[in-house]
C-alpha positions, 0 to 999 in steps of 0.5 A: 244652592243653585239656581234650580234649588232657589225655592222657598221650602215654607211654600212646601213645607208645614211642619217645622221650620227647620228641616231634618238634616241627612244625618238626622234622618239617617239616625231616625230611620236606624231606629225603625228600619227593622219594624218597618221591615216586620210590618210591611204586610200592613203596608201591602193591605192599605197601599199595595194596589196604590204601587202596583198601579204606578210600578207594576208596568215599568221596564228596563233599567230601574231606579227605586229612590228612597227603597227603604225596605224594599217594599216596592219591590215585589210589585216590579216586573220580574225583567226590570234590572233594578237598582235601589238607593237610600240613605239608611243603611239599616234600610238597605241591610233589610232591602237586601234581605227582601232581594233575597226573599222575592229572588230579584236579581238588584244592585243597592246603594247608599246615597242622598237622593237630592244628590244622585251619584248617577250621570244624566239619563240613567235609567228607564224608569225611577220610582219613588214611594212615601218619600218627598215627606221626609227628604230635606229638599224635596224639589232638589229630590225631584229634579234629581229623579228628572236628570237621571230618567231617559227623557223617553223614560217615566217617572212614577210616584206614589206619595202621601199628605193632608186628607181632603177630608177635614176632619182627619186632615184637622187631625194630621194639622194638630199632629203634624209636629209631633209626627215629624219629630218623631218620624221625620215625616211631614204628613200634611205636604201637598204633592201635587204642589211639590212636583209643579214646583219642581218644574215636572210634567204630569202625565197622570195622577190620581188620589186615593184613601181619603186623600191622602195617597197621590200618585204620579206617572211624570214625564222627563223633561227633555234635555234642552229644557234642564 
């Protein structure tokens, strides 16, 4: 690990110890790539203002962590020269249909998103929805999206964890488990905790739906503070 992964992830982390290794959530998500995929007009009600907000004004060249189903993409420019990463191919196979679907013009590849197979500087723009709940690391994640975005460019998030309103945040305590056995999601992380501990510097953020949503306009780190 290296001195920048030297981190406690209990700190971060409330559901269980041990978390789901790469492989694990590769093999949970082949289970649910195509549901998520048939029901994302959910998604779009509940969350679409969320990550038009955050993405709809990002140019350039523009990198989309954890795309899963693409479901970020109809909220982008129409310009931006994108490019989607995840660690699921069936994931992917569904992205790719939604490319074709909006008529977006984007390059996919799969990959781990705490090890990025871009060089520094990369892109204009990376973003990120409703995934620092799943990834093993998610500061490594996070740190990983600070190196690859140009220290001019911008980091945008929109993620999710416990409510601040108790009674459904005593429900997603006393589910928190379960859900993450079933879905690999860890649904009561505190966001705002992630990305201080991931060294970013946050330029705005906001929260939303009884808490439960955080959204993030991060600015890189400039390359002597890597």
């Amino acid at each position: 690990m290296s001195p920048h992964q030297n981190h406690d992830r209990n700190d971060i982390d409330p559901a269980p110890n041990r978390p789901m290794s790469v492989s694990e959530i590769k093999d949970s998500y082949a289970e649910y790539a195509d549901r998520m995929h048939r029901f994302e007009w959910i998604d779009r009600v509940i969350l679409g203002r969320y990550r038009r907000d955050r993405f709809g004004d990002v140019e350039g060249r523009v990198l989309d962590v954890a795309c899963g189903t693409g479901t970020n993409f109809r909220y982008l420019p129409d310009a931006v020269d994108l490019v989607g990463i995840d660690v699921s191919p069936e994931m992917l196979a569904n992205a790719e249909e939604r490319l074709t679907e909006l008529d977006i013009d984007g390059s996919l590849r799969e990959m781990d998103a705490q090890e990025l197979e871009f060089p520094d500087d990369s892109f204009d723009a990376v973003i990120s929805a409703l995934s620092t709940c799943t990834f093993p690391d998610p500061i490594a994640a996070l740190r990983e999206m600070d190196r690859v975005c140009k220290p001019e460019g911008t980091i945008r998030l929109v993620e999710h964890g416990r409510s601040d309103v108790r009674p459904i945040a005593k429900y997603q305590e006393w589910r928190a488990d379960a859900h993450y056995a079933q879905t690999g999601c860890r649904w009561t992380q505190n966001p705002r905790e992630i990305a201080s501990k991931a060294g970013l510097r946050v330029r705005d953020t906001d929260t939303g739906l009884f808490g439960t949503i955080t959204t993030f306009e991060i600015t890189p780190n400039r390359r002597e503070e890597r």
